[in-house]
N, C-alpha and C positions, 0 to 999 in steps of 0.2 A: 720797189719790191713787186714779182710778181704775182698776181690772183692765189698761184700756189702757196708761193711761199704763203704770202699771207695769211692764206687757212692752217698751216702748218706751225707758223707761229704761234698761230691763236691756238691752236688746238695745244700745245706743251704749255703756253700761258694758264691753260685752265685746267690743265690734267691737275698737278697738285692740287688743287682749289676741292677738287673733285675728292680725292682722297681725304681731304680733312674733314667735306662734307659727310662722307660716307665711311664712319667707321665701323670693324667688322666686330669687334672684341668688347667684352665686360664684364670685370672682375667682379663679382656681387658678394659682400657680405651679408648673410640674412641671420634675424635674431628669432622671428619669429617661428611659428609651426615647423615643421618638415612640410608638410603637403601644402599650405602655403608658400613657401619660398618657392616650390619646384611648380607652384603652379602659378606664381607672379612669374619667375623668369622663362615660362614656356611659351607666354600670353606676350609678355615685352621681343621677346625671340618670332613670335608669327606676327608682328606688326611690323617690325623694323628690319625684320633681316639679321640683328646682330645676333652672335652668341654670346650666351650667358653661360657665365663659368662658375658656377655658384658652391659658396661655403658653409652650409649651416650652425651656426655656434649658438650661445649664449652671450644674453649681452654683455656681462663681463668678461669671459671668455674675449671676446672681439676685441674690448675694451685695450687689454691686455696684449692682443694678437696686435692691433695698428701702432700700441704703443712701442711695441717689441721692434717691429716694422719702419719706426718714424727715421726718413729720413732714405730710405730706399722700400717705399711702400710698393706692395704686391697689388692692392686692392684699389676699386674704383669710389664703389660709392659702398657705405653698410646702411644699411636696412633692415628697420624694424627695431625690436626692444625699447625698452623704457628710457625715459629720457634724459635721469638723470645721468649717466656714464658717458651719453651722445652731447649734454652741457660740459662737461669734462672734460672731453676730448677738444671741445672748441675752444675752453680755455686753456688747454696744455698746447694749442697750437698744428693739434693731428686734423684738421679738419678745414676745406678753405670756404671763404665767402660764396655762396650765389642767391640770388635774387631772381626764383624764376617767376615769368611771367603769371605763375598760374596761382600765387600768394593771394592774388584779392579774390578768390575763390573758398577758400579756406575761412574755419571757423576762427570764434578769437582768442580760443585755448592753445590752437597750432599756430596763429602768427605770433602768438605771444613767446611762444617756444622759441621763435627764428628771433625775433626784437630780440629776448635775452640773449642770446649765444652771439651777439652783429650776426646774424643768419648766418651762422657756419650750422645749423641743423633745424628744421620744421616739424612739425606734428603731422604724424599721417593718422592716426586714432587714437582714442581714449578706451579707458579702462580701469572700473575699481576697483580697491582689493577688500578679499575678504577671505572666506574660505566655503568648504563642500564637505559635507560628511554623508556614509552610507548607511541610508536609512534601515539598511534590514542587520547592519550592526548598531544603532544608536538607536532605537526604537522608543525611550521613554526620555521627556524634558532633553530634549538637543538643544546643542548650543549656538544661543545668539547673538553672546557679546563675547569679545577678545577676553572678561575675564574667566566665563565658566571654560576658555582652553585648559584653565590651571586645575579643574578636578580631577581629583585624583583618580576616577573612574579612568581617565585618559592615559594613564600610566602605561607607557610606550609605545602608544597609538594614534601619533598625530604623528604627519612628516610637512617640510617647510624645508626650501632650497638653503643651501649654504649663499650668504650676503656677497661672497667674492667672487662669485662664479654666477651667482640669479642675480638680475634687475628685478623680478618681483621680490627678492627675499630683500634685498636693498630697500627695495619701497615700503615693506615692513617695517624695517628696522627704521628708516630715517619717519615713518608714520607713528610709531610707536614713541617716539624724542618728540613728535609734536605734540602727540593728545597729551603725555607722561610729565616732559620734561625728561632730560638724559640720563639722570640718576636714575629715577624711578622706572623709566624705559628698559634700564639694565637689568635693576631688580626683577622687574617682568619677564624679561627673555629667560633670566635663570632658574626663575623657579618651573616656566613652560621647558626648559630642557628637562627637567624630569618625568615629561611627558611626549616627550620627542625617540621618536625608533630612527629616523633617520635623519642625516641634513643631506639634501641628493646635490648632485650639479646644476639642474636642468631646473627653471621655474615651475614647471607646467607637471613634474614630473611625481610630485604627491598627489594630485588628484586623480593620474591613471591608478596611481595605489592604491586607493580609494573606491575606486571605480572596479577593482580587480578581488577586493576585500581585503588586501594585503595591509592596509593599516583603513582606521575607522575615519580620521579627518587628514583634510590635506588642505594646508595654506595657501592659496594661489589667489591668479585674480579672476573676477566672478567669472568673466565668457569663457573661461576656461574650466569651470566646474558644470556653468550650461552646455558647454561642447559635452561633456560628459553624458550628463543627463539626454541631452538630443540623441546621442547614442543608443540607447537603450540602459546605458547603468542607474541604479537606485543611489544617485545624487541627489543633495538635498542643497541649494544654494545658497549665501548664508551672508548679509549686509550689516558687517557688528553695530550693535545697538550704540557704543560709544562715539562712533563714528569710526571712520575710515581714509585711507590716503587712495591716490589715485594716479596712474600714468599716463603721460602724452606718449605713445610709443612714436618715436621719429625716424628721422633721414639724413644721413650726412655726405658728403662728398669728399673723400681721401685727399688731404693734401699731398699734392704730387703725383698721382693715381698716374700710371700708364697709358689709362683712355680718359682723355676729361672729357672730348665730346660726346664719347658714349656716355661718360654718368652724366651730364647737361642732361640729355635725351632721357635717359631714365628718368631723374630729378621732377623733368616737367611731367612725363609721360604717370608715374607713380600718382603725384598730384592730381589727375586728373578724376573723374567721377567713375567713370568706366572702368580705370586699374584700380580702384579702391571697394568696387563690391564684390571684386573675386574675391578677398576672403570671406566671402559666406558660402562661394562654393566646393572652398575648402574646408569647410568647417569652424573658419574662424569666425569669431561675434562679438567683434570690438565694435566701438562707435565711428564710423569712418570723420575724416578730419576735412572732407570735401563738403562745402553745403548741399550743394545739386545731388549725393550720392542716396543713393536708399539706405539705411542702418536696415539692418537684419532685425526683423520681429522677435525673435532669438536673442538678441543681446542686451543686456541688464539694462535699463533704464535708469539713466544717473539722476535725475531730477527725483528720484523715486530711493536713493542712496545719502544717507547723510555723508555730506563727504567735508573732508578738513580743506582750509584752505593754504595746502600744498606748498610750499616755498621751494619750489623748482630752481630757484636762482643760488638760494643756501646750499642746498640740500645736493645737488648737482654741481657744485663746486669743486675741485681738486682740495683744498683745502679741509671743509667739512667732511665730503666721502671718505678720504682717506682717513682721515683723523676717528672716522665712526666707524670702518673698517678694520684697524690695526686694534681699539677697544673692544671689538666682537673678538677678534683672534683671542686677543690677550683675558679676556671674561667667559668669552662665551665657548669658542674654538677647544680651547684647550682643557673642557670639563667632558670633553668624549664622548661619542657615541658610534 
């Protein structure tokens, strides 16, 4: 073979090689903020070149979307929300194995997340729940524990996402079976509907109501009632006295996804210290899930939060969620609001 050919061969030898290395496309599901996601995939889009084609839902929302999807999936990797619907999804099979390099980087709440699921999902931050009320509507004895929500003072001025549509209203509902027990957990949720104006879609979306006067408390979890407060609104942040449940918001990678090297790339890139302090400059004030990363001065101090210890593996099952899900329908759902 000639000098030519030879360079000719080689060159179509490695054109493909080239192409796999270099993909252009990725499908993003994000759970998180709006100005977050649009500022995670702006930041991964000026580092690598690829485009980000991003969808912002809720994490049951998504939940719902990849399950609806399984089997000719649209989506690459989804991103963000609470962890339990992202354990779900890895046991219903929508989600596939990776192992990236950048796991012994990571705290031991987020590897803990990947161990349960065989790493079909990791922890990219934490977060407690609690709730936020407006101080220039609640001005005498505010409330500190999950039970003064039941005063009657509050009569249809609390809002809390609907459990099928929010992972924080999920993380509620499955917090509330731990401290209670699930009967007593019920009783609970029923008598606070009578002080419930809204159940929204969106987790985060009682506390802008809050923030706006539009209702006096809003159930979410804490960095999201401090995003508030950083704002300028007269938010008051609020760590129940009985204690509390808490989320790994994670990361999974679509089984089947259209670009698996772009989600790889993400996957690692996400992980790293650097993509995890942009949400402080979105306004977000989770605990990031990198050790080397800065947490935001801004974001609730969990050592400083009595917090429950969380059964992510129950609680994040198909079996359990569903099962505490179809009970909210049938107890909670169907008393109106």
């Amino acid at each position: 073979m000639s000098r030519k050919n030879l360079f000719i061969g080689a060159a179509f030898a490695l054109f493909p090689l080239t192409l796999v290395a270099q993909p252009k496309e990725l499908v993003l599901y994000c759970s998180v903020g709006e100005e977050w996601c649009r500022a995670q995939s702006e930041a991964f889009s000026r580092e690598t070149g690829i485009n980000v084609l991003m969808t912002r839902k809720s994490s049951g929302e998504t939940f719902a979307q990849i399950k609806a999807e399984q089997g000719q999936p649209r989506g690459d990797v989804w991103w963000g929300g609470t962890g339990d619907p992202h354990l779900q999804a890895a046991q219903e099979d929508l989600t596939q194995e990776y192992r990236s390099p950048s796991l012994s980087d990571v705290q031991d709440w987020a590897l803990r997340q990947a161990e349960t699921s065989g790493y079909r999902t990791v922890g990219i931050y934490a977060g407690a729940l609690g709730f936020g009320y407006n101080s220039t509507l609640v001005t005498a004895n505010p409330p500190a524990c999950w039970a003064d929500l039941l005063d009657a003072r509050y009569a249809d001025d609390i809002q809390v996402a609907n459990p099928n549509s929010s992972g924080t209203s999920y993380t509620m509902l499955a917090t509330m079976v731990q401290i209670m027990g699930e009967n007593p957990a019920f009783d609970y949720l029923k008598k606070l509907n009578s002080n419930i104006s809204q159940y929204t879609k969106s987790g985060s979306a009682p506390i802008r109501a809050a923030a706006t006067g539009e209702t006096a408390i809003g159930i979410v979890f804490m960095h999201d009632a401090v995003a508030q407060a950083v704002g300028g609104a007269p938010i008051m942040t609020v760590a129940p006295c009985e204690g509390t449940g808490y989320e790994v918001g994670s990361m999974s990678i679509i089984k089947g996804g259209p670009n698996p090297e772009a989600a790889k790339l993400w996957y690692d890139w996400a992980l790293s210290a650097k993509a995890q302090e942009i949400g402080a400059t979105a306004k977000s004030y989770q605990v990031p899930s990198n050790k080397n990363a800065v947490t935001p001065p801004e974001a609730p101090k969990l050592s400083d939060v009595k917090l429950i210890d969380y059964d992510f593996a129950k609680y994040g099952s198909s079996e359990v969620r569903t099962a505490l899900l179809a009970r909210w329908d049938a107890e909670i759902g169907t008393l109106g609001k």
